[in-house]
C-alpha positions in Angstrom: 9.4 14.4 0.4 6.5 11.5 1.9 3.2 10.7 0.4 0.7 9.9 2.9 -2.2 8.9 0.8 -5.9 9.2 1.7 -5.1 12.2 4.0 -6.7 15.2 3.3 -4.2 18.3 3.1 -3.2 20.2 6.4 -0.8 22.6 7.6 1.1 21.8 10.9 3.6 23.7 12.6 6.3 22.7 15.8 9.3 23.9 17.9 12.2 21.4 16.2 15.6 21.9 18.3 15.2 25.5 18.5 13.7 26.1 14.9 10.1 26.0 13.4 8.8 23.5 11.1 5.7 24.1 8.8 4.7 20.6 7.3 2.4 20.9 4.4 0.3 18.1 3.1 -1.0 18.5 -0.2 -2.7 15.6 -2.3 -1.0 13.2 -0.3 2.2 14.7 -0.5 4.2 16.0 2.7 6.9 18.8 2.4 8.6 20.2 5.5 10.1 23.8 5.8 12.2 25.6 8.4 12.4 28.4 9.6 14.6 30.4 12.5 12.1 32.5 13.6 8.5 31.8 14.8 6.7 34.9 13.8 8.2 33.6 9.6 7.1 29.9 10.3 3.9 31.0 11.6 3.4 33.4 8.4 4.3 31.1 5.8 1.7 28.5 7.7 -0.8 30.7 7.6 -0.4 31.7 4.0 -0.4 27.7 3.3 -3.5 27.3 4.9 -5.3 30.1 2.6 -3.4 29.1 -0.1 -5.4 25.3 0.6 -8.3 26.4 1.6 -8.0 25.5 5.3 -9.4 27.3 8.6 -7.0 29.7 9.6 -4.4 29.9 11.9 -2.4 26.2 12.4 -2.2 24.3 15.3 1.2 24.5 16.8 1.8 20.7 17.9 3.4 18.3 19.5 6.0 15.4 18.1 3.3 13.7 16.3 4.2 11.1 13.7 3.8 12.2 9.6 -0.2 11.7 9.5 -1.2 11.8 12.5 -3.5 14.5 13.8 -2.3 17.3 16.6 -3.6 16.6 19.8 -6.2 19.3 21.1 -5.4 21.4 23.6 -9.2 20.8 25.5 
């Protein structure tokens, strides 16, 4: 578990050696979780995201350092 403080919270999810990871940031603090199956990861991202109070549906992103935001796809 990281603390990243002064970031606001945000949900993030990536392809990790052929397994999903949904990180969470919460008040600063950064939890990972993984998951085998992408339809799961992208579930329990989505119910993260409610469950903060962000837009729906999370970016899927690239290897992108803790903090740092996912590149847009435009």
């Amino acid at each position: 578990m990281e603390m990243i403080t002064g970031e606001p919270n945000d949900v993030g999810l990536k392809n990790v050696d052929d397994q999903w990871s949904v990180q969470v940031v919460e008040n600063g603090k950064v939890t990972r979780y993984l998951f085998n199956a992408q339809p799961v990861a992208e579930s329990y991202a989505e119910f993260q995201r409610i469950r903060l109070g962000l837009p729906r549906k999370p970016p899927i992103w690239e290897e992108n350092p803790v903090g740092a935001r996912p590149k847009s796809p435009f």
